[in-house]
C-alpha positions in Angstrom: 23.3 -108.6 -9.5 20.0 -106.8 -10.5 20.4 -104.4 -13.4 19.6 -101.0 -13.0 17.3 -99.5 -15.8 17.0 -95.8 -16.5 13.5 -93.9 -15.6 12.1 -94.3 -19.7 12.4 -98.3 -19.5 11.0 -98.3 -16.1 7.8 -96.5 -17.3 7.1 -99.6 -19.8 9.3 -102.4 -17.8 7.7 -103.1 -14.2 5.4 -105.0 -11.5 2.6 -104.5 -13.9 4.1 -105.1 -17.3 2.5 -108.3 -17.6 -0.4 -109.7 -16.3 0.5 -113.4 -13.8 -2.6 -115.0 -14.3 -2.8 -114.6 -18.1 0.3 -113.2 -19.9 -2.2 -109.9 -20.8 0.3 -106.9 -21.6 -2.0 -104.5 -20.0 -3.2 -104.2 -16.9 -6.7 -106.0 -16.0 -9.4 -103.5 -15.4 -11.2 -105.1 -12.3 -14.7 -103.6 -12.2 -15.5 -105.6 -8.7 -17.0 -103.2 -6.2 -17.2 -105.9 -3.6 -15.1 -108.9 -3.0 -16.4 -112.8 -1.7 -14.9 -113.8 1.5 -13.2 -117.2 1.5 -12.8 -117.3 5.2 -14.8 -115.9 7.8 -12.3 -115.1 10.0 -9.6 -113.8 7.6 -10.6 -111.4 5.2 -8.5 -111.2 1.9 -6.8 -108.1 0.9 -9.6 -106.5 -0.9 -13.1 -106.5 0.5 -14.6 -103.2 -0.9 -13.0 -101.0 -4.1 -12.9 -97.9 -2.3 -10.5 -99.2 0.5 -8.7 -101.2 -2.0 -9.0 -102.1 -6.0 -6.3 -104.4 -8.2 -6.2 -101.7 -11.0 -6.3 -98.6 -9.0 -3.1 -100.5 -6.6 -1.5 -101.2 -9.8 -1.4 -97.6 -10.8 -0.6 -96.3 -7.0 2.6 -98.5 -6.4 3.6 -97.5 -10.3 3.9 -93.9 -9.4 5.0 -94.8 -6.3 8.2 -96.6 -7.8 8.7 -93.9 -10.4 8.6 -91.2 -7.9 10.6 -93.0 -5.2 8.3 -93.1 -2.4 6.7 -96.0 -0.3 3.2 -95.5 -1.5 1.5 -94.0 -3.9 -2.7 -92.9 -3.8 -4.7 -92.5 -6.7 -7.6 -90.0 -6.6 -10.5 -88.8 -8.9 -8.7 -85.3 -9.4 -5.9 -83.3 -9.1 -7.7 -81.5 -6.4 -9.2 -84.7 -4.8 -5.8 -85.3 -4.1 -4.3 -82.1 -3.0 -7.6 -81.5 -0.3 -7.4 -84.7 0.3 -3.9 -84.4 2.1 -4.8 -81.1 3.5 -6.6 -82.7 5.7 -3.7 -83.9 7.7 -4.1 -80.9 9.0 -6.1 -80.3 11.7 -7.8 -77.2 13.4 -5.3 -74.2 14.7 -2.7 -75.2 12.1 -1.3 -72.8 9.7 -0.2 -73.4 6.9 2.4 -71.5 4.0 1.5 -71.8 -0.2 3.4 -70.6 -2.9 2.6 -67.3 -4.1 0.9 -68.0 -7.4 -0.7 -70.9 -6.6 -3.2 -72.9 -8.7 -6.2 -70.9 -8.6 -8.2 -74.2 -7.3 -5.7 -74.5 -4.3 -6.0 -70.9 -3.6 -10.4 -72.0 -3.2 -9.6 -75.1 -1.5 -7.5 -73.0 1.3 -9.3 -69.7 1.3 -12.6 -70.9 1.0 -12.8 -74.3 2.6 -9.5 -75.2 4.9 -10.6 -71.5 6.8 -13.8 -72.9 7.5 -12.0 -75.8 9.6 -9.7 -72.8 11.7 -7.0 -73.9 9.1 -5.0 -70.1 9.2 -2.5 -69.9 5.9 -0.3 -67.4 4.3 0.9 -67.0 0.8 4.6 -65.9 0.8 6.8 -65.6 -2.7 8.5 -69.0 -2.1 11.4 -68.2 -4.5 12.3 -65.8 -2.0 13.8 -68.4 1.0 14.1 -65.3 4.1 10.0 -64.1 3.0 9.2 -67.9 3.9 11.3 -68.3 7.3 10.4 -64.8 8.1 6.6 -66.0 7.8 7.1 -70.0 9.8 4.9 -69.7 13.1 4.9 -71.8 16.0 1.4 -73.9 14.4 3.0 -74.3 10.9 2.5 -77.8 10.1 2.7 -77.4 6.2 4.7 -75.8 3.6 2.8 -76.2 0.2 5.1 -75.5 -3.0 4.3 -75.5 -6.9 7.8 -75.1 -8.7 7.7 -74.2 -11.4 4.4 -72.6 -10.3 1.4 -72.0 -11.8 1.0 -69.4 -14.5 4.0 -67.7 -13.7 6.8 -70.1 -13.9 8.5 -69.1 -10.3 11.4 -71.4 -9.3 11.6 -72.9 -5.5 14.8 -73.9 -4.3 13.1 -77.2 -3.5 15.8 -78.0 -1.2 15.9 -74.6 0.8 12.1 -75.1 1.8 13.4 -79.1 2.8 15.8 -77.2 5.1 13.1 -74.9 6.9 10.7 -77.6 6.9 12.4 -79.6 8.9 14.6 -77.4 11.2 10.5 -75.6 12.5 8.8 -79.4 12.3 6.8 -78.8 9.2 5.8 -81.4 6.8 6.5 -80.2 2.9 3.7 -80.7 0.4 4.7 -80.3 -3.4 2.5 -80.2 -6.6 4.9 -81.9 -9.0 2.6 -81.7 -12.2 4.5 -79.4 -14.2 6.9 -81.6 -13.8 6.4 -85.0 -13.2 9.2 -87.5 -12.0 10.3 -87.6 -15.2 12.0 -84.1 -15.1 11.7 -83.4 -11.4 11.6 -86.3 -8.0 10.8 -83.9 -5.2 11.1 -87.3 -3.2 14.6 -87.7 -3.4 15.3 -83.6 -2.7 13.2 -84.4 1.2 9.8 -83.3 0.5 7.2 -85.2 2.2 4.4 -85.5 0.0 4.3 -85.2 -3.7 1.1 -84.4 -5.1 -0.2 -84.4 -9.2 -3.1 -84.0 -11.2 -2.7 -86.8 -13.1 -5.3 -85.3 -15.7 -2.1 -83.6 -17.5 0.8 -85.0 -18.5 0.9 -88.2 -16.9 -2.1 -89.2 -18.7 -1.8 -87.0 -21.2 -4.8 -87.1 -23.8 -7.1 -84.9 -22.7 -9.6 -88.0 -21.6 -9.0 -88.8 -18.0 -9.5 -86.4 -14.9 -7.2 -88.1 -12.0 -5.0 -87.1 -9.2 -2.0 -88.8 -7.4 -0.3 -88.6 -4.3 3.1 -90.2 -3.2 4.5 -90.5 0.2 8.3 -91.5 1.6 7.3 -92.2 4.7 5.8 -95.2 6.3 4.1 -93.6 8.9 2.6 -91.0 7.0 1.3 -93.4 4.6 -0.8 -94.8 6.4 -2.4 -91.5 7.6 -2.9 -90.8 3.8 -4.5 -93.9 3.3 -6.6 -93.5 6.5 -8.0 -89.8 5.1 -8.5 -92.1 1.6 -10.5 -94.5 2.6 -12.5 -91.9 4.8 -13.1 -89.2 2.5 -13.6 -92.1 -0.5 -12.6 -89.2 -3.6 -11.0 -92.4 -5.0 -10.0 -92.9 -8.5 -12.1 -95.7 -11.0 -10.5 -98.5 -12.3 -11.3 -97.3 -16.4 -9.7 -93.9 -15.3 -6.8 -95.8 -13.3 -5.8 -97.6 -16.5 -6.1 -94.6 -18.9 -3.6 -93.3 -16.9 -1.5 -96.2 -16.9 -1.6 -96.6 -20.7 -1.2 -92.5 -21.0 2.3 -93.3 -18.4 4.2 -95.5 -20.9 4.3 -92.8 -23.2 5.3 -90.2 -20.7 9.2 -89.7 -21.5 8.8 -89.6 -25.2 5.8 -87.2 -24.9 7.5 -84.7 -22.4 10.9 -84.9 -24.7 9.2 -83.4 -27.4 7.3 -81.2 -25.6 9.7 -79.5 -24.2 12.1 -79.1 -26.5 9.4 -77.6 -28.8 8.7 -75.0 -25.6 12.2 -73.8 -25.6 11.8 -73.0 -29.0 8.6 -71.3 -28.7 10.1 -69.4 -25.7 12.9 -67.8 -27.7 10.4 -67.2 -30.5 8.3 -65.3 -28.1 11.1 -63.4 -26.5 12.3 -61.9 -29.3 8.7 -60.7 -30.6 7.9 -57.0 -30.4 4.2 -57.6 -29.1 5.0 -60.2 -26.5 6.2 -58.2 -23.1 7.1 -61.2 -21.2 8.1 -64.6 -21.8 7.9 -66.8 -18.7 9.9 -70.3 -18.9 12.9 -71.4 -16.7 14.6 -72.6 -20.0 15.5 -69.6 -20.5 19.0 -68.6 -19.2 17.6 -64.7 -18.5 14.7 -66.7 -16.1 15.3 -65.9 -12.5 15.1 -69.6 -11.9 17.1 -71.0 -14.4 20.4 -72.1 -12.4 18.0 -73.3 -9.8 16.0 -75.5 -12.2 19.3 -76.8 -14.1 20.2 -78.0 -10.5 17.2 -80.0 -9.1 15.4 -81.1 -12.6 16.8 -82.7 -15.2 14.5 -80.3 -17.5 12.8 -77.5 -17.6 9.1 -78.9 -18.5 6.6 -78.2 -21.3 4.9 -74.9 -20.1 5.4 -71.6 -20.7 3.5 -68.6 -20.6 3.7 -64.5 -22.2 2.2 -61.9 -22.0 0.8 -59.6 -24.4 0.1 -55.8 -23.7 -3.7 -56.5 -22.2 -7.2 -57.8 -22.6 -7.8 -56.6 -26.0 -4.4 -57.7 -27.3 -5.5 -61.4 -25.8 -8.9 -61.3 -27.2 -7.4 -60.5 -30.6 -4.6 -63.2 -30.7 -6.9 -66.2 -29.5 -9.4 -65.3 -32.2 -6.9 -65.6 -34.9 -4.8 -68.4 -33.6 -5.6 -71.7 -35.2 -3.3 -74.7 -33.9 -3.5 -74.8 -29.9 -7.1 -75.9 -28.4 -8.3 -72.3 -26.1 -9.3 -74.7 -23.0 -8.6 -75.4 -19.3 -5.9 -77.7 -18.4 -2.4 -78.7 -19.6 0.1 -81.5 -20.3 -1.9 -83.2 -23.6 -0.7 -84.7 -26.8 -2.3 -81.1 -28.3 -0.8 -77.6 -27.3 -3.5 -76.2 -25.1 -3.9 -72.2 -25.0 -4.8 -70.8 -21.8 -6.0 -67.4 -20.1 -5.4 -67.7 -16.2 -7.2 -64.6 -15.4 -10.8 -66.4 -17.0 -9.8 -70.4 -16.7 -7.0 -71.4 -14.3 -6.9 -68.7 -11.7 -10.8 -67.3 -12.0 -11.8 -68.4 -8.4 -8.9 -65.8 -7.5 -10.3 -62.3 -7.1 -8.6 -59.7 -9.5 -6.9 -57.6 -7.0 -5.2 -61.0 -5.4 -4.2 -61.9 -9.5 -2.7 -58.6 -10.4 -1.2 -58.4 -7.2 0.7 -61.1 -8.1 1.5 -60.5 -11.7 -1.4 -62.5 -13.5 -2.5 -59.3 -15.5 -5.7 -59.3 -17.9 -2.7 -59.9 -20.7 -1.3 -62.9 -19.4 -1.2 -66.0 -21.8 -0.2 -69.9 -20.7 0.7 -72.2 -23.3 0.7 -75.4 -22.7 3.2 -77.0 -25.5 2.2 -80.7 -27.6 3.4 -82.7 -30.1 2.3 -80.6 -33.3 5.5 -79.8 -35.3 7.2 -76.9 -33.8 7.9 -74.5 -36.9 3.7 -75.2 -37.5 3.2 -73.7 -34.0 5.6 -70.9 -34.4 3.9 -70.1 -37.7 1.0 -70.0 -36.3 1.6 -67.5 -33.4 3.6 -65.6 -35.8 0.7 -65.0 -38.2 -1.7 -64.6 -34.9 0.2 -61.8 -33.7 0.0 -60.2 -36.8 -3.7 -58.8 -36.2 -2.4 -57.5 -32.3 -2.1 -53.7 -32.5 1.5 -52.5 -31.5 1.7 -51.0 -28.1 2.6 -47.1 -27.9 5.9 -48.1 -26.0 6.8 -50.8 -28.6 6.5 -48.3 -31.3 8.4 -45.1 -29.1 11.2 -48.3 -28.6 11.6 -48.2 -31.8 
């Protein structure tokens, strides 16, 4: 009887834990671009590394086993991945995204898919009747980011499922937040799981990747088709800086988010900050729903402070968190959608949906949680008091 081992030992105990050939402990990076032919009428299984490399396969079935589908794709970004799949669609189709999108999804579908006759419609997806209310006859996709991205909105993952399927819609889901380590959108019925493996699978700040996992056979091999046609594949180095950044993944995230509750609370109970946004917290509108289909609640959060000026003035005292793009590293990373994450979105579309000029993400690492919390708390020293923080008072 095979033994059953829990997700943390499966990210260091699998296929690839040990090279066949050698007894190596880490995966071989196979730089081969092209492949001999022993036979001439039977060609072996690789032939040319963008329809097929040993180290890139290695990481594809990985996150393929850890996020329970049949086949995993490896990309060279986040967004590789994500347009990547959008191009199951085809001309006429309509398709429905999450309100506060990632602002380089909001691009790829505003500015690109609507060149191909690709029609969409953002809906608040936490809001199950807005999104049924807005399913047409040529809806073929229902793209969701829960938690989503800057604001923290909860989906009701399996709600969507239940639309999905009842109208003949595939669902698409961008698990980075996430990751399966938290959240396996797989196992809830979504069709397609989507990541940019840049953040906390790989989790240093050194690779830019993007993954894709599938539980269907069928539409694997339509993925793979649009892969090895559009060729935004993944390199073999990157492939295995992801796979060293995975065994490392539980351990990482633990921390992480533990250290983000605390930091939530911390922030919630500060005079200057207006708004904390993080489904740990039990006052979150998505809390109950997270606790159900997650085992966690992830290591991102973000606040906001009264405006620009209040933003400007925090970052340039704060001292711990890198001010960059991007999420999910060993180092807390300090963020302002309205400039970095969400800029390709025009300001009217961004306040419209509550990413103000005040608005703060934090992505949390693996500093020492009472340093971080010292830190903000000495930042937010020098951010003048609001008129209605003092009238509160």
């Amino acid at each position: 009887m095979e033994q059953r081992i829990s997700f943390q030992t499966k990210l260091l105990h699998n296929k690839w834990k040990i090279d066949r050939q050698t007894g190596a402990v880490s995966v071989p990076i196979q730089h081969a671009s092209t492949f001999h032919q022993f036979d001439f009428d039977t060609f072996g299984k690789y032939d040319y590394s963008r329809s097929g490399n040993p180290t890139r396969e290695a990481l594809e079935e990985t996150i393929a086993e850890l996020e329970g589908g049949v086949r995993g794709f490896a990309f060279s970004s986040g967004m590789a991945a994500i347009s990547t799949a959008f191009l199951l669609l085809s001309k006429g189709d309509h398709v429905l995204v999450t309100e506060d999108v990632y602002g380089g999804t909001y691009r790829m579908i505003t500015e690109v898919l609507n060149r191909f006759g690709i029609e969409y419609t953002f809906v608040d997806m936490t809001d199950l009747h807005e999104v049924a209310t807005h399913i047409r006859p040529n809806t073929k996709v229902i793209y969701v980011e829960t938690p989503s991205n800057p604001l923290l909105k909860v989906t009701d993952i399996q709600g969507i499922v239940k639309l999905a399927k009842a109208n003949g819609c595939l669902t698409f889901l961008d698990n980075t937040f996430m990751t399966p380590a938290l959240q396996r959108p797989l196992d809830l019925g979504v069709d397609v799981v989507l990541h940019s493996a840049t953040k906390f699978l790989a989790g240093h700040s050194d690779v830019v990747a993007g993954l894709a996992v599938v539980k269907d056979e069928e539409l694997a091999k339509q993925l793979y088709k649009l892969q090895n046609a559009f060729g935004a594949v993944l390199g073999v180095q990157d492939a295995w800086l992801v796979l060293r950044g995975l065994k490392t993944l539980h351990v990482r995230l633990k921390q992480s988010s533990e250290s983000a509750l605390a930091i939530a609370r911390y922030l919630s109970g500060h005079p200057k900050v207006e708004e904390v946004y993080y489904p740990g917290l039990t006052h979150h509108p998505g809390h109950s729903i997270q606790r159900y289909q997650a085992s966690g609640f992830g290591a991102v959060l973000s606040f906001r402070l009264a405006d620009e000026e209040a933003v400007r003035t925090f970052v340039k005292h704060v001292r711990l968190p890198v001010f960059a793009v991007s999420l999910g590293a060993v180092e807390s990373i300090l963020s302002y959608p309205a400039k970095m994450s969400h800029a390709a979105m025009p300001k009217e579309e961004r306040e419209r949906r509550g990413i103000t000029d005040g608005l703060l993400r934090l992505s949390v690492g693996l500093e020492a949680v009472e340093d971080l919390i010292a830190d903000f708390e000495q930042a937010l020293s020098y951010v003048k008091e609001t008129s209605s923080a003092v009238s509160a008072r």
